[in-house]
GUMAR-431378 format. One record per atom (N, C-alpha, C, O): residue number from 1; x, y, z; residue in one letter; atom name. Coordinates in pm, 1 decimal, always signed. Atoms other than C-alpha are relative to their C-alpha. Example, Ala and Ser with C-alpha at 12.3 -4.5 7.8 and 13.67 -1.06 7.14 Angstrom:
<sites>
SITE  num         x         y         z  residu  atome
SITE    1     +89.0    -119.0      +0.0       A      N
SITE    1   +1230.0    -450.0    +780.0       A     CA
SITE    1     +90.0    +120.0      +0.0       A      C
SITE    1    +193.6    +118.1     +66.5       A      O
SITE    2     -82.0    -119.0      -6.0       S      N
SITE    2   +1367.0    -106.0    +714.0       S     CA
SITE    2     -77.0    +109.0     +73.0       S      C
SITE    2     -26.1    +219.8     +89.9       S      O
</sites>
This chain:
<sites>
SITE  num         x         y         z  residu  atome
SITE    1     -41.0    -116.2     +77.4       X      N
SITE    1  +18981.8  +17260.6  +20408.5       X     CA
SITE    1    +137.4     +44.9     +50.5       X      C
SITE    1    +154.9     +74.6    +168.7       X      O
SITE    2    -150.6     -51.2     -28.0       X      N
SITE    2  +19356.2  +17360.5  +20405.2       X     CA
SITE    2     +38.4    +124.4    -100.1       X      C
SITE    2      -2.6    +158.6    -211.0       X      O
SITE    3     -20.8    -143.8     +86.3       X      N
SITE    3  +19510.4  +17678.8  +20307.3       X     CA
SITE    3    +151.0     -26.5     -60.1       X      C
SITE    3    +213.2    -132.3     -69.1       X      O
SITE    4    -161.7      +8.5     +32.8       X      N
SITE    4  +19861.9  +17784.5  +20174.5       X     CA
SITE    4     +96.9     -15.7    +123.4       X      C
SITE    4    +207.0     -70.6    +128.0       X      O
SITE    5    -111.0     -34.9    -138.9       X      N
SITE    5  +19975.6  +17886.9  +20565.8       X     CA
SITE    5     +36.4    -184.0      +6.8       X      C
SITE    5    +149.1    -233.6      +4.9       X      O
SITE    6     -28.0    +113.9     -18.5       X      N
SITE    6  +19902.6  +17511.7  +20599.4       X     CA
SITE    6    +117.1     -73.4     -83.6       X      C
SITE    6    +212.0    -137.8     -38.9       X      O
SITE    7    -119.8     +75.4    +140.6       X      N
SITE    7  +20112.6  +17385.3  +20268.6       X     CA
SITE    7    +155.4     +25.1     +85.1       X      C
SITE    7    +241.4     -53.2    +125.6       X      O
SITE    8    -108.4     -17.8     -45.4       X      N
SITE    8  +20360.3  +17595.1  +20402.5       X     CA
SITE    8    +119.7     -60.0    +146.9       X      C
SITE    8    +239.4     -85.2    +160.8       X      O
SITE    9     -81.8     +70.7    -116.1       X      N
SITE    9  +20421.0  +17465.1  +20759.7       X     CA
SITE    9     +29.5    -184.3     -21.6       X      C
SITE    9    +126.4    -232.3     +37.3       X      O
SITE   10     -42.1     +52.9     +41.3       X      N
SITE   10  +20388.8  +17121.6  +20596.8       X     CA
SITE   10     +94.2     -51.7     -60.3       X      C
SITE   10    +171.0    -130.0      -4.6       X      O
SITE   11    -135.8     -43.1     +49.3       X      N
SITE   11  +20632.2  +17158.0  +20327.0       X     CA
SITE   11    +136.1     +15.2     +97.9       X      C
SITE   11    +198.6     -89.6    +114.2       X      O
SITE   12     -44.0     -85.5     -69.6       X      N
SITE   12  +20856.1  +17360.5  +20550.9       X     CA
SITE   12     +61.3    -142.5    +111.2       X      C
SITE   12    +182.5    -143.5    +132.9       X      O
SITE   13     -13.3    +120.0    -104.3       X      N
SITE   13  +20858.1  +17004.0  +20820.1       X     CA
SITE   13    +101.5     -87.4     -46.5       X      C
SITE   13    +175.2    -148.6     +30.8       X      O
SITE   14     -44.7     +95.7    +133.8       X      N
SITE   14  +21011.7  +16811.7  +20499.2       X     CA
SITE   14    +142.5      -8.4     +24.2       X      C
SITE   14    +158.6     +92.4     +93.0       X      O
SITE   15    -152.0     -53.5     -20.4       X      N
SITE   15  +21407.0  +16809.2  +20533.8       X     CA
SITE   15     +46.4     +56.5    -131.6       X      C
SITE   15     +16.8     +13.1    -243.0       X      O
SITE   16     -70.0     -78.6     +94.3       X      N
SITE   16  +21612.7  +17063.6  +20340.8       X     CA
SITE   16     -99.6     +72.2     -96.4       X      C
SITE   16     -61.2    +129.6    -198.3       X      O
SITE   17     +82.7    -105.4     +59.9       X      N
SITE   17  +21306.9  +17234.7  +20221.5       X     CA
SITE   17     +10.2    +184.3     +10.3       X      C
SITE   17     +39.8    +259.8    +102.9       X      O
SITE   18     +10.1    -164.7     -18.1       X      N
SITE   18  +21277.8  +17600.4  +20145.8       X     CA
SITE   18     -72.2     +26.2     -78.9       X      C
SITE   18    -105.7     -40.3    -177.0       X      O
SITE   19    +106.7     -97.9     +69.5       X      N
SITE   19  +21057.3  +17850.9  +20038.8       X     CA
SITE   19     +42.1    +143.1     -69.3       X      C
SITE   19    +101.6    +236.6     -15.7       X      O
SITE   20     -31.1     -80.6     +45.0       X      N
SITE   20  +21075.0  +18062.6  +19769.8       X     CA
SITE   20    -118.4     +90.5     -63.4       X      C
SITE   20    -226.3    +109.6      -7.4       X      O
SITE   21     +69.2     -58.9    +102.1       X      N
SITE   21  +20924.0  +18263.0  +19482.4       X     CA
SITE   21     +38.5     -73.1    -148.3       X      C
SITE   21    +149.7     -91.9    -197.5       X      O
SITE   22      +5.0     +11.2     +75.3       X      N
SITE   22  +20810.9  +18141.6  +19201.7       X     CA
SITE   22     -86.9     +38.5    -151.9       X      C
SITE   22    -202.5      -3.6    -149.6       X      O
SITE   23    +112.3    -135.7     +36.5       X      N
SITE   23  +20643.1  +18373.7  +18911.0       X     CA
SITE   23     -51.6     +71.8     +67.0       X      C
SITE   23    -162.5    +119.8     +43.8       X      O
SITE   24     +89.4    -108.6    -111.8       X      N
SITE   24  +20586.3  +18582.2  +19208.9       X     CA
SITE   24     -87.3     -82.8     +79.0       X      C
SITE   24    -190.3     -18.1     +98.0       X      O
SITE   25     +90.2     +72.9     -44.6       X      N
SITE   25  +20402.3  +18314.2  +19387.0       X     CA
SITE   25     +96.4     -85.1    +106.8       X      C
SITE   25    +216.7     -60.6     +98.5       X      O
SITE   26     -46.5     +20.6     -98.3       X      N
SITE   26  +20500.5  +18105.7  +19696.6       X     CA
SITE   26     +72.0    -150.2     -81.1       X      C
SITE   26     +26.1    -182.8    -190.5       X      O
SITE   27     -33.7    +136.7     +73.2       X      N
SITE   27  +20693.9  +17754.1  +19592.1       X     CA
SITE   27    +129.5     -36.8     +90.4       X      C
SITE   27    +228.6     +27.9    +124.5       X      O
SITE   28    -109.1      -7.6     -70.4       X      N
SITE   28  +20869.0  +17536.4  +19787.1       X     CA
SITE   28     +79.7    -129.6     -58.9       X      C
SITE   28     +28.1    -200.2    -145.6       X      O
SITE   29    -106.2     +38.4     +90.7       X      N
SITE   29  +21182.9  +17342.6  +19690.1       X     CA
SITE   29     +67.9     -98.9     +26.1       X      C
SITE   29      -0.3    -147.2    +116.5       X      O
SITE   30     -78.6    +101.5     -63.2       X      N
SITE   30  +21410.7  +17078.2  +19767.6       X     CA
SITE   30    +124.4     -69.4    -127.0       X      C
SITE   30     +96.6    -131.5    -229.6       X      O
SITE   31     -86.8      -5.0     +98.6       X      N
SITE   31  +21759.3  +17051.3  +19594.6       X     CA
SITE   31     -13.6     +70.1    -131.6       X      C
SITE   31     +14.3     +23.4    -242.1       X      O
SITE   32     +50.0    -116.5    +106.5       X      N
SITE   32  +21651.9  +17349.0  +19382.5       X     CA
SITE   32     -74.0     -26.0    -110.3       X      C
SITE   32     -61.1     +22.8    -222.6       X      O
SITE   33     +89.7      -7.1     +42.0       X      N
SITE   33  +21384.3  +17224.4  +19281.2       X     CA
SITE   33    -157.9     -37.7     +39.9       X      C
SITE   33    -189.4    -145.3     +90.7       X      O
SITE   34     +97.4      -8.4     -68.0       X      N
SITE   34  +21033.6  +17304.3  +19356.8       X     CA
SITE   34    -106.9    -137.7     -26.1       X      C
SITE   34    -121.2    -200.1    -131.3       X      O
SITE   35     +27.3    +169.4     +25.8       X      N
SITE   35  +20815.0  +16968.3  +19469.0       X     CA
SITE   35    -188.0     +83.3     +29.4       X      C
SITE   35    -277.0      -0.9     +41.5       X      O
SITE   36     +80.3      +5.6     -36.1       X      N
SITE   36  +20500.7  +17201.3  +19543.7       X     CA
SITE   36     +52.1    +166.8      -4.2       X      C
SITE   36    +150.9    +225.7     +39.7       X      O
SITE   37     +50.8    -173.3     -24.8       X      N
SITE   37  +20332.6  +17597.8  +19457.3       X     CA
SITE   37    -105.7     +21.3     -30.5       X      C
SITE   37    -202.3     -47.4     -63.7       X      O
SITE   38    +184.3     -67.1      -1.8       X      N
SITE   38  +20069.1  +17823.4  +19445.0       X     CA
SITE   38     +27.1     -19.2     -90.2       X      C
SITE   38    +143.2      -9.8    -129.9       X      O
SITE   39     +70.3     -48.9    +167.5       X      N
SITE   39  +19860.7  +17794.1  +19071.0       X     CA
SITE   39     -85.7     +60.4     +16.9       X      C
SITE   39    -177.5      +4.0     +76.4       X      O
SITE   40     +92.6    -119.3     +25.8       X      N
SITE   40  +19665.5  +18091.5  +19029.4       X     CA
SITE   40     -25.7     -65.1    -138.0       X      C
SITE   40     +51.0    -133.7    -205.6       X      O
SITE   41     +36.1     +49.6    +193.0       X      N
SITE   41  +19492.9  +18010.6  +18676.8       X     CA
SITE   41     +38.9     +91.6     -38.8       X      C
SITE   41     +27.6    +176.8     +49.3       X      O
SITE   42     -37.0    -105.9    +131.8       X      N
SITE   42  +19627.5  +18261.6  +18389.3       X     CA
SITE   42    -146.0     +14.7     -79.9       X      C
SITE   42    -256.8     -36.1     -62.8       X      O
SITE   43    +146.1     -74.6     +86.4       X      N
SITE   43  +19366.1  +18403.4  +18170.0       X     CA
SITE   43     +29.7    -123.0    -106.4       X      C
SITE   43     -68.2    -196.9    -117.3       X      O
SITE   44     -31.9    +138.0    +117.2       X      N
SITE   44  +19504.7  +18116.4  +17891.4       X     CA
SITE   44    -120.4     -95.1     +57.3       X      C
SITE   44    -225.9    -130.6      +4.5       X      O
SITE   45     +75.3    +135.6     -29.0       X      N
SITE   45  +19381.3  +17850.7  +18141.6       X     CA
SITE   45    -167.7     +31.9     +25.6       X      C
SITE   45    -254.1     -47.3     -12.0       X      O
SITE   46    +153.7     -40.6      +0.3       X      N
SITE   46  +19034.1  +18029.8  +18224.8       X     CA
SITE   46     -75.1     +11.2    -125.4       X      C
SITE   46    -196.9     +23.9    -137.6       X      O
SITE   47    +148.9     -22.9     +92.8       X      N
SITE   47  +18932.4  +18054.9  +17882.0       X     CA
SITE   47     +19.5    -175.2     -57.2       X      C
SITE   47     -78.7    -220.3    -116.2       X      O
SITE   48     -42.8    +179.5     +25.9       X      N
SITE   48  +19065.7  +17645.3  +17808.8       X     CA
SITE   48    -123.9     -32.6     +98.8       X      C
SITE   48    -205.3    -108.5     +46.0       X      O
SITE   49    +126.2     +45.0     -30.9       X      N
SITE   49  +18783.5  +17607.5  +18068.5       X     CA
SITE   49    -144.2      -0.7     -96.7       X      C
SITE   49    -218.2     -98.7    -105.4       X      O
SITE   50     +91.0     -48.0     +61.6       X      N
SITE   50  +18530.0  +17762.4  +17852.7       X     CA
SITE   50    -123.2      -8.0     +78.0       X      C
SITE   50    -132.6     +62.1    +178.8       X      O
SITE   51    +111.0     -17.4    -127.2       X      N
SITE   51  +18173.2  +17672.7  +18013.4       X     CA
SITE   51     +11.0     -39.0     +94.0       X      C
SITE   51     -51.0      +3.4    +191.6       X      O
SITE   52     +12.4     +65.2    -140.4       X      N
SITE   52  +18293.4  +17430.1  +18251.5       X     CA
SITE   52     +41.5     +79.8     +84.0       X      C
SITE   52    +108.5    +180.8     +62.4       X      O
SITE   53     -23.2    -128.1    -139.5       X      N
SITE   53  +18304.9  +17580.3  +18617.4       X     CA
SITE   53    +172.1     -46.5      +5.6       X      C
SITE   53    +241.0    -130.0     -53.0       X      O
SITE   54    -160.2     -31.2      -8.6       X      N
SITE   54  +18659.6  +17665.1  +18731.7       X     CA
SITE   54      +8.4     -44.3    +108.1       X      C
SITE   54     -95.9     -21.7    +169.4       X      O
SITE   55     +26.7     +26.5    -132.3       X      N
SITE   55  +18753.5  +17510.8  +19062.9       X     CA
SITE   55     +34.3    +130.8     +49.6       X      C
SITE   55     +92.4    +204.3     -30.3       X      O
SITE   56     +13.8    -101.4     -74.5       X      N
SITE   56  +18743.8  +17799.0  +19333.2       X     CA
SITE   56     +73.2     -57.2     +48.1       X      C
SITE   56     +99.1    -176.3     +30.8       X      O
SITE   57     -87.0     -13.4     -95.8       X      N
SITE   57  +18984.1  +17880.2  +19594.9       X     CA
SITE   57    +112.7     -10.6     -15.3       X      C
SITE   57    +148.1     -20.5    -132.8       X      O
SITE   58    -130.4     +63.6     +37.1       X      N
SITE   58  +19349.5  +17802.6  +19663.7       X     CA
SITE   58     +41.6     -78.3     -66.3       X      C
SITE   58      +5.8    -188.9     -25.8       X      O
SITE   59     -48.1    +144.1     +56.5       X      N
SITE   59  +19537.1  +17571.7  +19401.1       X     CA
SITE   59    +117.9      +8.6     +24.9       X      C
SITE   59    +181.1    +112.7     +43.1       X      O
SITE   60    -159.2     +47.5     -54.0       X      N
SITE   60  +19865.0  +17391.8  +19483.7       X     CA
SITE   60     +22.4     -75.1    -142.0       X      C
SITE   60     -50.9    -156.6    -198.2       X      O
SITE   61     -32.4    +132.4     +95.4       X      N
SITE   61  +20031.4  +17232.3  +19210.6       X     CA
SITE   61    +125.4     -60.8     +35.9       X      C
SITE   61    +212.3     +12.8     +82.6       X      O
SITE   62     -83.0    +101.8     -38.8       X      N
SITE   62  +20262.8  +16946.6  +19270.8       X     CA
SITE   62     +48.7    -110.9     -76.7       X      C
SITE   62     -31.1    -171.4    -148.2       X      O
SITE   63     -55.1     +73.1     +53.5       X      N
SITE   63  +20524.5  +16716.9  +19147.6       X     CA
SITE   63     -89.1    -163.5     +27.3       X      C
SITE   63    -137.1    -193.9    +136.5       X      O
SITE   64     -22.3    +160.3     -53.7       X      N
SITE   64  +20452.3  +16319.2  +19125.7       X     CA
SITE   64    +102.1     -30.6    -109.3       X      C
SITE   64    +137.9     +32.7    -208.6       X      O
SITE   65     -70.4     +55.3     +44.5       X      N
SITE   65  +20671.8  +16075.1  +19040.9       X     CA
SITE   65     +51.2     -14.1    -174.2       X      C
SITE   65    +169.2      -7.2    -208.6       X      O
SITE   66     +50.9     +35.4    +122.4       X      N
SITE   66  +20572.3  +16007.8  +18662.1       X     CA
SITE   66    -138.0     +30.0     -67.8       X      C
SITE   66    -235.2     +74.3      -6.7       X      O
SITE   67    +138.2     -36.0     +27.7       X      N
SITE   67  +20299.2  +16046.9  +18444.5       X     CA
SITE   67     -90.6    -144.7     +39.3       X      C
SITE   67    -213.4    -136.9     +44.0       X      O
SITE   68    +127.9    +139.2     -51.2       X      N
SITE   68  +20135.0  +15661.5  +18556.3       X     CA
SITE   68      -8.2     +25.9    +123.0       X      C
SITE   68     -41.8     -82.2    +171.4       X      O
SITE   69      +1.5     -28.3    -110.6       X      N
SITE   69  +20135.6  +15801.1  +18886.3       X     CA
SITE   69    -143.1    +114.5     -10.1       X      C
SITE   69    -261.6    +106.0     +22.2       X      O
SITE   70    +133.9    -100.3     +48.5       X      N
SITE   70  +19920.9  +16092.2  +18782.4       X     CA
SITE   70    -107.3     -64.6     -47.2       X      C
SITE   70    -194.3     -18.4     +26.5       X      O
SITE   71     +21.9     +21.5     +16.4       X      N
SITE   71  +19715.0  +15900.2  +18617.1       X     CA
SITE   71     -89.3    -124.2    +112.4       X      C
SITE   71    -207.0    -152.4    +135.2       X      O
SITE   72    +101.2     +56.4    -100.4       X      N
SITE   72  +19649.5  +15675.9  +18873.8       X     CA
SITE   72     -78.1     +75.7    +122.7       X      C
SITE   72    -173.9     +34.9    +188.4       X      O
SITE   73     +76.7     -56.8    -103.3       X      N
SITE   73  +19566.1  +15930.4  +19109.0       X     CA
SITE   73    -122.2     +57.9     -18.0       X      C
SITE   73    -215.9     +48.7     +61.2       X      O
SITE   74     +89.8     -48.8     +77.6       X      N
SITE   74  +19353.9  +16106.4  +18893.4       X     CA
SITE   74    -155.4    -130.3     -29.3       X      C
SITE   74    -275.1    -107.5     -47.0       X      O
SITE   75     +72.0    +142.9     +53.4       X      N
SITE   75  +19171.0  +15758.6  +18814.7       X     CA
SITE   75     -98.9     -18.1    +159.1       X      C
SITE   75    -221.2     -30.6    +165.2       X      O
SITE   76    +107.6      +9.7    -152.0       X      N
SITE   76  +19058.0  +15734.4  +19237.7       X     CA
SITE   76     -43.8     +94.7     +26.8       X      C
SITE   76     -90.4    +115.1    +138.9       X      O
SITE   77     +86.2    -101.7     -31.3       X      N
SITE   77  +18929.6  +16034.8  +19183.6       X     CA
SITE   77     -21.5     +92.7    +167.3       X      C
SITE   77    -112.7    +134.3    +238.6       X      O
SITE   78      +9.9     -48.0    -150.7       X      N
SITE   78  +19002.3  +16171.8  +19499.7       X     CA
SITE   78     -44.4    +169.2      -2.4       X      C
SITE   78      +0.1    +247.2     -86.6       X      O
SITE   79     +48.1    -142.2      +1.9       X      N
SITE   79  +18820.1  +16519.4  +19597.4       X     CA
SITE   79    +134.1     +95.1     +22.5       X      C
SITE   79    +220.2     +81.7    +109.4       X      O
SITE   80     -81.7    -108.5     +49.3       X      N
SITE   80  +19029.0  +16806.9  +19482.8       X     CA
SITE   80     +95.7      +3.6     -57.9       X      C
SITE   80    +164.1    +105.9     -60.0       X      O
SITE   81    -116.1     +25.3     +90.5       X      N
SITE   81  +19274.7  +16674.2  +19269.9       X     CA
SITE   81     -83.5     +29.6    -136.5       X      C
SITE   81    -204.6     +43.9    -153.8       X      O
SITE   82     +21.4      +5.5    +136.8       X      N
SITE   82  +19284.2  +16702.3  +18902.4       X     CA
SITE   82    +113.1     +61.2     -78.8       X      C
SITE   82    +220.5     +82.0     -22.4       X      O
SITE   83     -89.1     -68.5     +69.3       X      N
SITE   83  +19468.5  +16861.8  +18628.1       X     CA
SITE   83     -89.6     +74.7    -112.6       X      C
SITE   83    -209.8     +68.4    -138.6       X      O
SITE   84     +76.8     -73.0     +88.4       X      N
SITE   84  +19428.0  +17095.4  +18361.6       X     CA
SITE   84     +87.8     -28.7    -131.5       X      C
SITE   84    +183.7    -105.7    -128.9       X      O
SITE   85     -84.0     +17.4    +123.3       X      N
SITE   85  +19553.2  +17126.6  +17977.3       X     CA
SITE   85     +95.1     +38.3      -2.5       X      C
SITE   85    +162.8     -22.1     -85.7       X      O
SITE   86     -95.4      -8.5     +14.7       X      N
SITE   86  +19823.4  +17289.2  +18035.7       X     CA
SITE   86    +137.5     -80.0     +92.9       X      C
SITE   86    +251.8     -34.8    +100.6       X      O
SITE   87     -69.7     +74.1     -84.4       X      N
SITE   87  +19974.9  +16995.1  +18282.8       X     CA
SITE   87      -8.8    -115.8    -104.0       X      C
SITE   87     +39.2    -220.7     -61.0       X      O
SITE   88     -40.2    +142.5     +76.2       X      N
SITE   88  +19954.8  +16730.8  +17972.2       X     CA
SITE   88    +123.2     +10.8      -6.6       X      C
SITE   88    +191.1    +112.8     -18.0       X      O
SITE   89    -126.7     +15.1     -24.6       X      N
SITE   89  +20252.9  +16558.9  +18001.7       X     CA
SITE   89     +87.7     +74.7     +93.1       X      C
SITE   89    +210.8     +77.4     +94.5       X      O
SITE   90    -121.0     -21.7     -99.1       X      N
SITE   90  +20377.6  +16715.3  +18271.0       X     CA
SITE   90     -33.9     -83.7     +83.2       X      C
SITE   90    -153.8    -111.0     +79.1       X      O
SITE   91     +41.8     +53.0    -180.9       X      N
SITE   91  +20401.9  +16490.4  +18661.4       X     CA
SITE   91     -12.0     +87.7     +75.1       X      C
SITE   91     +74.9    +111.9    +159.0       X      O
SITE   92     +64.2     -32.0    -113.9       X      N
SITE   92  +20210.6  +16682.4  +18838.6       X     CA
SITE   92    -127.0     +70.6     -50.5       X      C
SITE   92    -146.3    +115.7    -163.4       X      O
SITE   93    +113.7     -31.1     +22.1       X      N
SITE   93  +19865.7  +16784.9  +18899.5       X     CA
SITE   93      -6.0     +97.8    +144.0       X      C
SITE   93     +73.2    +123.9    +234.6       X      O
SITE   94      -6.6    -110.4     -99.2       X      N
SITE   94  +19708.2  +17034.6  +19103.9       X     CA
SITE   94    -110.1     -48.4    +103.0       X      C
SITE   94    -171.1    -155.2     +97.8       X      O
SITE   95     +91.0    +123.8     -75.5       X      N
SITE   95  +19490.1  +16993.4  +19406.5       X     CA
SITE   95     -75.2    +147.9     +75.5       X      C
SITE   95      -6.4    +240.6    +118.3       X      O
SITE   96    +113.5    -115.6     -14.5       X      N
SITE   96  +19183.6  +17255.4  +19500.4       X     CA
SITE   96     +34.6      +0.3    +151.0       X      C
SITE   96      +0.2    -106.0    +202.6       X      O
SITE   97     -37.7     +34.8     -97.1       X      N
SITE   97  +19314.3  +17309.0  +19836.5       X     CA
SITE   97    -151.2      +4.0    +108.7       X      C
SITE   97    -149.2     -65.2    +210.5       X      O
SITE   98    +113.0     -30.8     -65.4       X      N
SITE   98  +18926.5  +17428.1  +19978.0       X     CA
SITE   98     -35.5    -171.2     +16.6       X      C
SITE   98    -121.1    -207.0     +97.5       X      O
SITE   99     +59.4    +125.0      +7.1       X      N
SITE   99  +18888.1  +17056.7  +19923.3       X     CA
SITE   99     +31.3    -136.6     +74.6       X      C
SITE   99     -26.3    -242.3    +100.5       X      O
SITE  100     -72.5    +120.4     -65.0       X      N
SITE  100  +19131.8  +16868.8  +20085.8       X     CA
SITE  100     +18.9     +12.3    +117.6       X      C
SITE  100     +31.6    +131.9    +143.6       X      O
SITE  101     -49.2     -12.1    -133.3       X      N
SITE  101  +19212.8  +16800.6  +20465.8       X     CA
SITE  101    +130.1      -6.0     -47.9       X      C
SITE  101    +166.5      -5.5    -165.5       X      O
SITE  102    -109.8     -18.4     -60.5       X      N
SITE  102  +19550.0  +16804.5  +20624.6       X     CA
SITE  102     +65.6    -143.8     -62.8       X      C
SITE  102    +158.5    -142.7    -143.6       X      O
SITE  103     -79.6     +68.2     +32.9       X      N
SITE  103  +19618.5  +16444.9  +20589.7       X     CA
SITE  103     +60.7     -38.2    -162.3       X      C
SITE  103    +173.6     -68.4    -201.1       X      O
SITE  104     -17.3      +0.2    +139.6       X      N
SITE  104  +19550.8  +16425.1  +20207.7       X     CA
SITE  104    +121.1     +64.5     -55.6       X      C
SITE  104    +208.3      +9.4    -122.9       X      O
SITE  105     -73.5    -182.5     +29.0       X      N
SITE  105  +19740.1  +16784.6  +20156.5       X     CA
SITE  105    +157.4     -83.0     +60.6       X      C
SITE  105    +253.3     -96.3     -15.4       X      O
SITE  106    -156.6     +46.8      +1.0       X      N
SITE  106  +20056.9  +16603.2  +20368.7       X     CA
SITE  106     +39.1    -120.6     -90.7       X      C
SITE  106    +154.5    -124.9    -133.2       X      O
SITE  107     -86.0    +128.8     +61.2       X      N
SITE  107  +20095.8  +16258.5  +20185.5       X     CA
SITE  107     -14.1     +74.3    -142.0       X      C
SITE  107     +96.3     +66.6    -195.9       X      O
SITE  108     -50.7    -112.2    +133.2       X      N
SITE  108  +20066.7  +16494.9  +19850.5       X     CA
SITE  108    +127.7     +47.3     -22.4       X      C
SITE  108    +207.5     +20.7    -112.3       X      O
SITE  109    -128.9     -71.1     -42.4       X      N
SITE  109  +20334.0  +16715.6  +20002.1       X     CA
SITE  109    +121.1    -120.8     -38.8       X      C
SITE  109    +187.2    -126.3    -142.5       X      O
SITE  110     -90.8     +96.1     -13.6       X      N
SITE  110  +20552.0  +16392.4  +20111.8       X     CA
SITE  110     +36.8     -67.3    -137.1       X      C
SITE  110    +155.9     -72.3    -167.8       X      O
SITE  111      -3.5     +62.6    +128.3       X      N
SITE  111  +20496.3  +16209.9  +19761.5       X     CA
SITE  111     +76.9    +107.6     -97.5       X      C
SITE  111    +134.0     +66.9    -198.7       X      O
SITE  112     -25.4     -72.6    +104.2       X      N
SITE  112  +20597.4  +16543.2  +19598.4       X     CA
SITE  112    +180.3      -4.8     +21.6       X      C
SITE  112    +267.2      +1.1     -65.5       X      O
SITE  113    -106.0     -60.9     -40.8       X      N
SITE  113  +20894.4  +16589.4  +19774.3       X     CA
SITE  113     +87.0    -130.2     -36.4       X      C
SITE  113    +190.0    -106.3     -99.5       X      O
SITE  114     -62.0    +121.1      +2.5       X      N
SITE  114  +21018.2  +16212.1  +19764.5       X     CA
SITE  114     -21.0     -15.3    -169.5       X      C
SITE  114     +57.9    -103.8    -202.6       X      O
SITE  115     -31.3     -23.5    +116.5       X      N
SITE  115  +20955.9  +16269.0  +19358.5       X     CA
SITE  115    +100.0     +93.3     -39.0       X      C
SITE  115    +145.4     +86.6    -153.2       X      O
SITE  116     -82.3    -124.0     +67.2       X      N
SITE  116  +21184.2  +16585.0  +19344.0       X     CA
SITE  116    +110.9     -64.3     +78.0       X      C
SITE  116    +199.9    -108.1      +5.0       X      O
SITE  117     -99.9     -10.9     -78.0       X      N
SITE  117  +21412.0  +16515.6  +19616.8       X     CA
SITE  117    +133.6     -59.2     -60.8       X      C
SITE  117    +119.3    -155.6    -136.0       X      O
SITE  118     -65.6    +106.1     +69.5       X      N
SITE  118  +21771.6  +16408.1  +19515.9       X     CA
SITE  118     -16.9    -130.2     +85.4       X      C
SITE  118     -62.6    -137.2    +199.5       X      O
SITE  119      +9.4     +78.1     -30.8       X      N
SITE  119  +21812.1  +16053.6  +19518.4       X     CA
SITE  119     +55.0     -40.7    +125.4       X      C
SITE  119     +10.7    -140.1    +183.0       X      O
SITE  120    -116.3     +76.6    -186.6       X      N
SITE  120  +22040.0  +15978.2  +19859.0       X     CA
SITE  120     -99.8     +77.7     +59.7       X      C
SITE  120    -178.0     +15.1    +131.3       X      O
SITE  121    +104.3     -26.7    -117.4       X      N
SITE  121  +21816.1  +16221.1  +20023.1       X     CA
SITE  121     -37.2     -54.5     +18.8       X      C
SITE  121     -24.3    -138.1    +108.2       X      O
SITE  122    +206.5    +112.8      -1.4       X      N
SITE  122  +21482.6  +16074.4  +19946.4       X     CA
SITE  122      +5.4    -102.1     +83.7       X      C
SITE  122     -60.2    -115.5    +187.0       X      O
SITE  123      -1.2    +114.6     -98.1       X      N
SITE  123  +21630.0  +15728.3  +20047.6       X     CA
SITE  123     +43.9     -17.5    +141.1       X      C
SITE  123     +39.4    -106.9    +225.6       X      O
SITE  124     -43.7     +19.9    -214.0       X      N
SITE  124  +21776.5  +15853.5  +20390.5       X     CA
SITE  124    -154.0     -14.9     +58.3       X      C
SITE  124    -192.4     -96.5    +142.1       X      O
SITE  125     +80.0     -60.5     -55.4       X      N
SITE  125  +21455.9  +16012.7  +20428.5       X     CA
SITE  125    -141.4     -71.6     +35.3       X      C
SITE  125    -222.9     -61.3    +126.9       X      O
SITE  126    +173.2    +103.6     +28.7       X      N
SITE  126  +21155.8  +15740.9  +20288.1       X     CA
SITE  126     -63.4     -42.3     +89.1       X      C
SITE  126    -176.6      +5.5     +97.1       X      O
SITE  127     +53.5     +67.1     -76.1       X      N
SITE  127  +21074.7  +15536.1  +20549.2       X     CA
SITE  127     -52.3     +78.9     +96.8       X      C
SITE  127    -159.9     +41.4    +143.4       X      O
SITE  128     +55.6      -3.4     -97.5       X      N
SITE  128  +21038.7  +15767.6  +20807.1       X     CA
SITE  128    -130.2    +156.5     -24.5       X      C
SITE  128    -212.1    +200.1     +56.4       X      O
SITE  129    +128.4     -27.2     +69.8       X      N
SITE  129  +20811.8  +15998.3  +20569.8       X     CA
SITE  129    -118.9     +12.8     +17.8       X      C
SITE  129    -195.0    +108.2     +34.0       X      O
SITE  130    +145.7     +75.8    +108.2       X      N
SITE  130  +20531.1  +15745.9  +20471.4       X     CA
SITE  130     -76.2     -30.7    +181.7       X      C
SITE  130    -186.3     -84.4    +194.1       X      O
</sites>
């Protein structure tokens, strides 16, 4: 189980990361743009649930690469990932943070960041990453 403090000192480890606000919510960034924030659900997305249960606790949502990336992650089904309707077509999905350890929660982070990051960063940065 990982929280936001955690996201944050994660994140935060990343090079040239920062932390901001985003809709009033925590989001952090890299070449001004954010690779990873809090999702609170909106009342939209709670009633798009309808009966199904809602996941509980902290959600993070996060960049990947592409949408076949999403897709494949989504596909190994890994505990606490998923997405909702209002992430069709977007790269990224969100990830129930009550659900995930540390290491999951960092190669998320890392993957998000090496999707947003600009390109010369990323590649100074890749190898020593992963």
């Amino acid at each position: 189980m990982t929280t936001y403090d955690d996201v944050a000192r994660l994140a935060l480890a990343l090079p040239e990361t920062v932390e901001g606000l985003s809709y009033r919510h925590r989001a952090w960034s890299v070449g001004r743009k954010a690779f990873a924030w809090e999702r609170p659900f909106s009342q939209a997305d709670l009633r798009r649930f309808g009966d199904d249960p809602v996941p509980e606790g902290p959600i993070l949502g996060v960049r990947v690469e592409d949408l076949g990336e999403k897709e494949a992650i989504l596909g190994e089904e890994r505990p606490g990932f998923f997405t909702i309707q209002h992430f069709d077509g977007f790269a990224g999905l969100l990830i129930q943070l009550d659900l995930v350890g540390e290491a999951a929660l960092r190669e998320a982070l890392v993957d998000a960041w090496l999707a947003t990051a600009p390109p010369a960063l990323a590649e100074r940065h890749a190898e020593r990453l992963r």
